[in-house]
C-alpha positions as CSV (number, residue, x, y, z in Angstrom):
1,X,-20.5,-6.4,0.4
2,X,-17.5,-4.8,1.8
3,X,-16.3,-7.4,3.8
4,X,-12.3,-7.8,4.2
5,X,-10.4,-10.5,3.3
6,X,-7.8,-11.4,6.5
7,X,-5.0,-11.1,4.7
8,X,-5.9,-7.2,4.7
9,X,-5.0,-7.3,8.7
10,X,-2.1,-6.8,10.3
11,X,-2.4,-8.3,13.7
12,X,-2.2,-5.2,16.5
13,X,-2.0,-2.7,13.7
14,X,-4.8,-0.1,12.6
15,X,-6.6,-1.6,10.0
16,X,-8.0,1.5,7.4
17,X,-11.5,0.2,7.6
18,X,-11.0,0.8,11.4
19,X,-8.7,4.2,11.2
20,X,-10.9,7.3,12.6
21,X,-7.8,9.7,12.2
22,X,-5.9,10.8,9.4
23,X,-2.6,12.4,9.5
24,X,-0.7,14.1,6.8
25,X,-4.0,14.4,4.3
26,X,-5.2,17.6,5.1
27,X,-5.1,19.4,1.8
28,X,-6.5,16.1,-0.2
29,X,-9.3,15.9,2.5
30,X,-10.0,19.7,1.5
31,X,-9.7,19.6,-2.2
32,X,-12.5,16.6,-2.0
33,X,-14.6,18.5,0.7
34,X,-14.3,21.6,-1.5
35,X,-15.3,19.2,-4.7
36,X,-18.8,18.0,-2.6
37,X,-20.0,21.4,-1.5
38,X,-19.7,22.5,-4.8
39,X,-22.8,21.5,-6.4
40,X,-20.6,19.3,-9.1
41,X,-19.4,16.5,-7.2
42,X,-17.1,13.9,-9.5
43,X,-18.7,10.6,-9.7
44,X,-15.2,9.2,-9.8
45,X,-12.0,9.8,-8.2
46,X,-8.4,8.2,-8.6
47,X,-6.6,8.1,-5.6
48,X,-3.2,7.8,-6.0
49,X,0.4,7.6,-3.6
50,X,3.1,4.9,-2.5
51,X,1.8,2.1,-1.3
52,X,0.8,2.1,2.3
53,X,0.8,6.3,2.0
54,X,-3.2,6.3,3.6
55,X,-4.9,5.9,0.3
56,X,-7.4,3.1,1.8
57,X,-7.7,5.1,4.6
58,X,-8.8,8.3,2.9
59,X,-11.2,6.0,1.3
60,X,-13.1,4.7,4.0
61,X,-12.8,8.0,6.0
62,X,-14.7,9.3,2.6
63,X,-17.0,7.1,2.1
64,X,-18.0,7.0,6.4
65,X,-18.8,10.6,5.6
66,X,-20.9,10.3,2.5
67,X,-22.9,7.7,4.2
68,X,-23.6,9.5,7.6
69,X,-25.6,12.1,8.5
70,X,-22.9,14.9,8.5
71,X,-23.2,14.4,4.2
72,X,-26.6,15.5,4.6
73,X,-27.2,18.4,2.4
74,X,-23.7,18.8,1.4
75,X,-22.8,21.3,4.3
76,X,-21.6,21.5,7.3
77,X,-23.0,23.0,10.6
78,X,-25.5,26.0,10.1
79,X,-25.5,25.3,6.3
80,X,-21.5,26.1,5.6
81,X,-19.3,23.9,3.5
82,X,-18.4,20.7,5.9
83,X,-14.7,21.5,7.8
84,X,-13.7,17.6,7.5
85,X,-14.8,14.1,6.5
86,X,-15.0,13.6,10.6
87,X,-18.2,12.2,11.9
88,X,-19.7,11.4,15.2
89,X,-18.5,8.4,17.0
90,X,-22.3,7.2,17.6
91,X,-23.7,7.5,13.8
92,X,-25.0,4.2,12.9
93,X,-22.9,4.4,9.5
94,X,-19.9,4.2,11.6
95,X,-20.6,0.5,12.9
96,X,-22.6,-0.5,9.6
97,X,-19.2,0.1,7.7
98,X,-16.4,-1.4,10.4
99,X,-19.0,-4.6,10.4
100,X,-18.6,-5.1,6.8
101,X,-22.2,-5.0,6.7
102,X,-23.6,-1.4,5.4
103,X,-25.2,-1.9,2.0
104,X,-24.0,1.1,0.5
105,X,-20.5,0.3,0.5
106,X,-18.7,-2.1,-2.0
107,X,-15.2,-3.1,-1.6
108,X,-13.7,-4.5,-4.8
109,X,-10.3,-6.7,-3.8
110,X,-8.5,-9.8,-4.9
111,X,-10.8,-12.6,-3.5
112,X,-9.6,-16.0,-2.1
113,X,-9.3,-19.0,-4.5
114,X,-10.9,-21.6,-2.1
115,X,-9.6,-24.3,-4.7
116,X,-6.2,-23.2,-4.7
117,X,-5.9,-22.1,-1.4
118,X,-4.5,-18.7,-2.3
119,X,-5.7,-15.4,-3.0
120,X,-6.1,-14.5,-7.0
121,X,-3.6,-12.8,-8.3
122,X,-5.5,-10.0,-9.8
123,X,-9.2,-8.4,-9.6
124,X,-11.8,-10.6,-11.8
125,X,-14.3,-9.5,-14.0
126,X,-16.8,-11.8,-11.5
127,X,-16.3,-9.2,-8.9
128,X,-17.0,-6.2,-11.0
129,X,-20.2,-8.1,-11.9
130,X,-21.1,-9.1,-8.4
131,X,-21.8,-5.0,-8.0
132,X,-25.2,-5.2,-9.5
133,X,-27.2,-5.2,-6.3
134,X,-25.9,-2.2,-4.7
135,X,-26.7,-0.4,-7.8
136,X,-30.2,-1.4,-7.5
137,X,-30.5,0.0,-4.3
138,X,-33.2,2.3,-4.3
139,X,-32.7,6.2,-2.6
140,X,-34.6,4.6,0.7
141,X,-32.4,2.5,1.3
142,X,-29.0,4.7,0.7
143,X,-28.3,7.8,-0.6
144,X,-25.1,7.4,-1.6
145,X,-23.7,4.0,-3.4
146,X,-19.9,3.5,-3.0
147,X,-17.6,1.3,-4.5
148,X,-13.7,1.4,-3.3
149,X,-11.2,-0.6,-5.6
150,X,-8.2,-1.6,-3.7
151,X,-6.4,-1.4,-5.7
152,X,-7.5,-0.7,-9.3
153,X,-4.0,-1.6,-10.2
154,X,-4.7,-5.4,-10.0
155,X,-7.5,-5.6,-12.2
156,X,-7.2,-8.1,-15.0
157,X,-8.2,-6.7,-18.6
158,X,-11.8,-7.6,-18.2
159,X,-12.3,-6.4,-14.7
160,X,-11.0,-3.2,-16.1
161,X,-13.3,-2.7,-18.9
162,X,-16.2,-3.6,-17.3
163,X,-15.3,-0.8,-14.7
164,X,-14.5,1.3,-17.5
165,X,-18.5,1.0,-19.0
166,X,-19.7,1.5,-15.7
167,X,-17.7,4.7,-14.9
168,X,-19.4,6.0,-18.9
169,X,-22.9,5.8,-17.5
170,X,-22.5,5.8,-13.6
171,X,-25.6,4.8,-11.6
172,X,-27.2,8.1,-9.8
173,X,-25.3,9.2,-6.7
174,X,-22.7,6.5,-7.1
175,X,-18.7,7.3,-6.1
176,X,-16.3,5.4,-7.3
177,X,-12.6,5.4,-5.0
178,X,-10.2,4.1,-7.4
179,X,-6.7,3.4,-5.7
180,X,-3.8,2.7,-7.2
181,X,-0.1,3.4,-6.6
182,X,0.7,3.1,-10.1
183,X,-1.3,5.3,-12.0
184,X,0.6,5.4,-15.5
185,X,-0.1,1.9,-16.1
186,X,-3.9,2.1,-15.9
187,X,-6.2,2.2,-19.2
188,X,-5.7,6.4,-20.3
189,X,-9.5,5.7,-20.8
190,X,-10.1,5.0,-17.0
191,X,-7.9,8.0,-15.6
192,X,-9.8,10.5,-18.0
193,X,-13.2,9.8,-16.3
194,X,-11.5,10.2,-13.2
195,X,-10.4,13.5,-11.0
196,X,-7.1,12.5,-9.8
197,X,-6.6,13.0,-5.9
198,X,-2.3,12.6,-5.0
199,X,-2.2,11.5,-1.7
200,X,2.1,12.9,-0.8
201,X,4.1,10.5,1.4
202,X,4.3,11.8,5.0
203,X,7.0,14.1,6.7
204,X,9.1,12.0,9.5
205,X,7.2,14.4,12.2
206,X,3.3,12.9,10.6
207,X,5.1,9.4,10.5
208,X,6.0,9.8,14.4
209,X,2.3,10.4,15.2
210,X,1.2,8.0,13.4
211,X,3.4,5.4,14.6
212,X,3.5,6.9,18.7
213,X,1.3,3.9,19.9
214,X,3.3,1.1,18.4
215,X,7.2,1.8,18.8
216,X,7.4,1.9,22.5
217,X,9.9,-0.9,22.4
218,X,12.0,0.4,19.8
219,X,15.3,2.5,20.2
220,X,15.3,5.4,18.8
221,X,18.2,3.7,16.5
222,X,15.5,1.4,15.4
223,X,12.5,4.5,15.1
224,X,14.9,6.2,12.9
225,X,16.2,3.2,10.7
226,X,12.2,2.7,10.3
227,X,11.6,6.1,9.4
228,X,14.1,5.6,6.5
229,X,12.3,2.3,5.4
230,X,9.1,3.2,5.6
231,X,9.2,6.4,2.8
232,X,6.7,7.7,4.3
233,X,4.5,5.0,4.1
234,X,2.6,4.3,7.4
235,X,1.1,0.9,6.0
236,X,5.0,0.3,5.0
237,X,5.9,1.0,8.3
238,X,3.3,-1.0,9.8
239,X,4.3,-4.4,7.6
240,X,7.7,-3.3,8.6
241,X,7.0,-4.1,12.2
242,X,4.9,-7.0,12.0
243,X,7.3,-8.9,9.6
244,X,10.7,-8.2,11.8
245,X,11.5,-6.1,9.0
246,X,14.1,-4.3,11.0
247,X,16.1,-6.9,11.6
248,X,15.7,-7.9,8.3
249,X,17.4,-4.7,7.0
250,X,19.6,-5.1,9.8
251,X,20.7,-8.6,8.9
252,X,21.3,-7.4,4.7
253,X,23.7,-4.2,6.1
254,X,25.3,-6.9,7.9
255,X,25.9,-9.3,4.9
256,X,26.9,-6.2,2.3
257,X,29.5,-5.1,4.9
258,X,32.3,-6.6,4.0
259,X,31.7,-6.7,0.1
260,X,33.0,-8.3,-2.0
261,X,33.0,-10.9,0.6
262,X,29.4,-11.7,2.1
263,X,28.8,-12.9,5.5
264,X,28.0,-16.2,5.0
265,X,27.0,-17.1,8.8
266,X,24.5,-14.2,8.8
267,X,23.3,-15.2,5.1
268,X,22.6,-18.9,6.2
269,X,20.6,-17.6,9.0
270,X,18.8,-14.6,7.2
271,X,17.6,-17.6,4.7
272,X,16.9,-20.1,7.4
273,X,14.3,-17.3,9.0
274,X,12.4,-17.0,5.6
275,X,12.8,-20.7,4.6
276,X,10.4,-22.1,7.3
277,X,6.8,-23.2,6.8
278,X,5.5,-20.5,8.9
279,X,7.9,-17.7,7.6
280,X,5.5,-16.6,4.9
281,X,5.7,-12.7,6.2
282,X,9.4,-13.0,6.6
283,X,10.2,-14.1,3.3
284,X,8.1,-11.4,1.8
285,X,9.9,-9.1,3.7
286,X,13.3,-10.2,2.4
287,X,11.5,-10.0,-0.9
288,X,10.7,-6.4,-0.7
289,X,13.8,-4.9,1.5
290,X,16.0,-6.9,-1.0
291,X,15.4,-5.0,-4.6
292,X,13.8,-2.0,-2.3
293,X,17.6,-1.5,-1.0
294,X,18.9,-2.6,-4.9
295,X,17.3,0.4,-5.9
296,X,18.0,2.5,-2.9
297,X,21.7,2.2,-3.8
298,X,21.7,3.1,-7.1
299,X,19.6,5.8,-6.3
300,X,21.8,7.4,-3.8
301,X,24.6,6.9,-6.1
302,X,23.0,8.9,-8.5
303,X,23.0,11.6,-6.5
304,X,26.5,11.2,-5.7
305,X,25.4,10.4,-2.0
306,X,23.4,13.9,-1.0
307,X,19.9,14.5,-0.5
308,X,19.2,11.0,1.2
309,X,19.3,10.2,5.3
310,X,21.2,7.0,6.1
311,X,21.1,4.5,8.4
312,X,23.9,4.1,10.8
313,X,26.6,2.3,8.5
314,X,25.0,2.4,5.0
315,X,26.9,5.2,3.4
316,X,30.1,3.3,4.1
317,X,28.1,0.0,2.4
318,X,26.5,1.6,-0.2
319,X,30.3,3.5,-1.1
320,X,32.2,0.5,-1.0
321,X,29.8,-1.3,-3.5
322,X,29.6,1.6,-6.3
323,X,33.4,1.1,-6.3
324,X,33.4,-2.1,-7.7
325,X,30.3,-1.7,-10.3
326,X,28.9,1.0,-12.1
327,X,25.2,1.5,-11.2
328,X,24.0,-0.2,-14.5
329,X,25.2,-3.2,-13.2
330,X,23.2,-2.7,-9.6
331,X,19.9,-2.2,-11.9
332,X,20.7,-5.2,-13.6
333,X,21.0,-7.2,-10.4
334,X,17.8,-5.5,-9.4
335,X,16.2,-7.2,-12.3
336,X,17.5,-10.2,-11.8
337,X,16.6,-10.8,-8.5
338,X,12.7,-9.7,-9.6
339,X,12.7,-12.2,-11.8
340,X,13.9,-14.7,-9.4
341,X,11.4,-13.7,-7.2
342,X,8.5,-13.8,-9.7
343,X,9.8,-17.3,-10.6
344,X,9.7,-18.7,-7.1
345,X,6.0,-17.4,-6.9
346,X,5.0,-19.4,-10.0
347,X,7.2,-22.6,-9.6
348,X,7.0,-23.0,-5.9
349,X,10.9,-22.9,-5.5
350,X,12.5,-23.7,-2.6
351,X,12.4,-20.4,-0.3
352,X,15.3,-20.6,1.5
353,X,17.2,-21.4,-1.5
354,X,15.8,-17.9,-3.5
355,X,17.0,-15.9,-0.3
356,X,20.6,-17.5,-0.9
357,X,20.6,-17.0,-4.8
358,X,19.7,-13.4,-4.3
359,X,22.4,-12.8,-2.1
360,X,24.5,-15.1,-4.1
361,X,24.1,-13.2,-7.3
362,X,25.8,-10.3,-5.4
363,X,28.4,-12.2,-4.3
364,X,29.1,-13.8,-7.6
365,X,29.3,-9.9,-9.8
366,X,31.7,-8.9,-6.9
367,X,34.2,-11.9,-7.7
């Protein structure tokens, strides 16, 4: 039941069914630990964080614990409280779980419309429903019955009350792993059953051990300028990589650097690279960096430029622009271009044409 969806993989990148090692999550991994040896383990736990902070992660390193041997008992070695969710490389759990095949683990995700050719664009009631069988599961033949939702964010109304009923009454030793990265806009209903777990974005010194196996080839120009991107955000950082999402950023300082006027050369082939048939990552890419920078700038105006690391060049940018609009007029953009964005989604617009308007839309407020 908790087989993944290949849009979940990013090719050469750690995959958080696969991760063994968590950086950064100490404390959370020892607030739940302490929660389990306790006697009054929480049936239901809302994991929350930036997207891409480790929240997947944490859940499968949780629920490869509860399902292997080391949960036994609820302690760790001679009867203590366990240390760590770690487990031991050879536990059959371990294998079960990174198959897709143990039968105590449930992974609730947007599934793929076969029809359309597309993955849904929320979590359906169908999938909810399609948990029956592990709750029948009798204590032969799992102790523990686990259900991840990643993330609970995208549930449609009905998948979300029929969680909600669920999480009422929940089967006998069942955990629910509810992610989400925006927690405010969940049903109040659904975060009261839960015990919220924050999951903090990580310091540039976790990000650099997380990241030490895939930036050989970058400069440390480019380590840093990823740094900044990422937030924090190993999954960001990850994406980042895999969807040239440095020269991506590279390419929009470029085209802001002589506002008002726009680099038009550099524009045309920024759009051309996200315009192709086979572009699909690189357009989402420009679709993210693009408000994500919006937003970044009318932030660091706010705080009258201090507090905030820079990339080589963007101060200057960023100054420039604020002296031509007021940063109402940057969030307005911002909105703009997310409803552009949303529009092309649903109509099927022309990609390389959105990647011009956004740009364009600049352009034409700087006139």
């Amino acid at each position: 039941m908790s087989e993944l969806p290949q849009s979940d993989r990013l090719a050469g990148y750690p995959h958080p069914q696969d991760t063994d090692r968590l950086i950064g999550h100490e404390r959370a991994e020892k607030l739940f630990l302490d929660n389990f040896a306790s006697g009054r383990f929480h049936h239901a736990w809302l994991i929350t964080g930036a997207k891409g902070v480790g929240k997947a992660s944490f859940a499968y390193r949780a629920a490869k614990f509860l399902l292997s041997s080391a949960a036994e008992g609820g302690g760790g070695l001679f009867g203590g409280p366990p240390e760590s969710l770690e487990i031991p490389a050879d536990d059959p759990a371990l294998s079960l779980i990174r198959a897709g095949a143990h039968p105590g683990l449930a992974v609730l995700r947007r599934q793929y419309d076969a029809k359309g050719k597309k993955f849904f664009s929320v979590i359906r009631v169908d999938e909810v429903r399609a948990l029956s069988p592990l709750f029948q599961l009798t204590a032969t033949e799992g102790s523990w019955r686990i259900v991840i939702v990643d993330p609970v964010d995208e549930m449609n109304a009905n998948a979300a009350n029929a969680i909600l009923k669920i999480l009422e009454e929940p089967p006998k030793k069942t955990l629910f792993l509810l992610l989400s990265h925006t927690p405010a806009r969940l049903l109040p209903t659904i975060r009261s059953r839960c015990r919220q777990l924050a999951l903090r974005p990580l310091a540039d010194t976790e990000m650099r051990q997380v990241l030490e196996n895939h930036t050989e080839n970058l400069s440390p120009e480019q380590i840093d300028m990823l740094l900044t991107l990422a937030e924090g955000s190993p999954g960001k950082a990850f994406s980042l990589l895999e969807a040239k999402g440095l020269d991506i950023f590279a390419a929009l300082l470029d085209i802001f650097r002589d506002y008002p006027k726009l680099d038009a050369e550099r524009l045309h082939t920024l759009a051309d690279s996200g315009g192709g048939r086979d572009a699909e990552t690189v357009y989402r890419s420009i679709c993210e960096l693009y408000p994500w920078w919006l937003t970044r700038l009318v932030r660091a105006a706010s705080a009258n430029f201090e507090g905030l690391s820079f990339v080589a060049g963007e101060e200057e940018i960023m100054r420039r622009m604020m002296t031509r609009h007021a940063a109402s007029d940057w969030s307005a953009l911002w909105e703009k271009g997310n409803d552009l964005i949303k529009k092309a989604d649903s109509i099927n617009l022309d990609r390389k044409q959105v990647v011009l308007n956004l740009f364009l839309n600049v352009e034409r407020m700087g006139t």
